[in-house]
Residue, then its C-alpha position, 0 to 999 in steps of 0.5 A: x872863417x879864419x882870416x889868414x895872415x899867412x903865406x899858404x905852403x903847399x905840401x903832400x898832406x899825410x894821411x891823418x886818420x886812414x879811411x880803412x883800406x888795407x896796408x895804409x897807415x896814419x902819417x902815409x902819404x896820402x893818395x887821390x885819383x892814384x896821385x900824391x894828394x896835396x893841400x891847399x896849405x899844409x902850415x899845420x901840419x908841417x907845425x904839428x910835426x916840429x912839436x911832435x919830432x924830437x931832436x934827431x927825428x929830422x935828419x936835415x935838421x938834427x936840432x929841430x923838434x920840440x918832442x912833446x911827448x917827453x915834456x907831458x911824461x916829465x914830473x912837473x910839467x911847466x906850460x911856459x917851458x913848452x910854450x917857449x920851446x914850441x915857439x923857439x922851434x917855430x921861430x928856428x923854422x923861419x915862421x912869425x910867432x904870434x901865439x901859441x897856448x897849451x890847454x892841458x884838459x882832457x881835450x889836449x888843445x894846442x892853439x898856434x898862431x904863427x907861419x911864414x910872411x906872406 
């Protein structure tokens, strides 16, 4: 079990992976019991959104996002930039950056140690 040093958010979590009905959609909002679901926390995917967005993406916040897709289709790719630019924009969202690495294999593994004070 991971020992969490982070304050919890509590959010409406998005459908990650569809469960097949018709009509919905990956990144819908999710539904239980014909109600909004919500997480327990949702730190994480409020973090898989800022590096996925790309600036403008989020309207209240036009210069938030670290738009990863741009930097893997960039001829020389440099870790350490996206690694900096994903900690800058954690850092922005008010969040404690302990760590964040990029594993760039086949798997694609992106490890964040970071969230809001508890």
């Amino acid at each position: 079990m991971e020992n969490n040093k982070w304050r919890k958010v509590i959010d409406f979590v998005l459908n990650a992976s569809g469960n097949g009905e018709e009509n919905e959609d990956v990144g819908d909002l999710l539904f239980e019991n014909g109600d909004f679901a919500l997480g327990e926390d949702t730190t994480r995917q409020h973090q898989g959104h800022a590096i996925i967005a790309a600036k403008g993406d989020l309207r209240e916040s036009p210069q938030a996002g670290v738009h990863l897709a741009e930097f893997l289709n960039a001829e020389g790719l440099d870790i350490i930039e996206v690694q900096a630019e994903i900690e800058l924009q954690l850092e922005l969202d008010r969040q404690t950056v302990q760590k964040v690495t990029l594993d760039l294999t086949e798997e694609g593994n992106i490890q964040v140690d970071a969230g809001w004070e508890k």
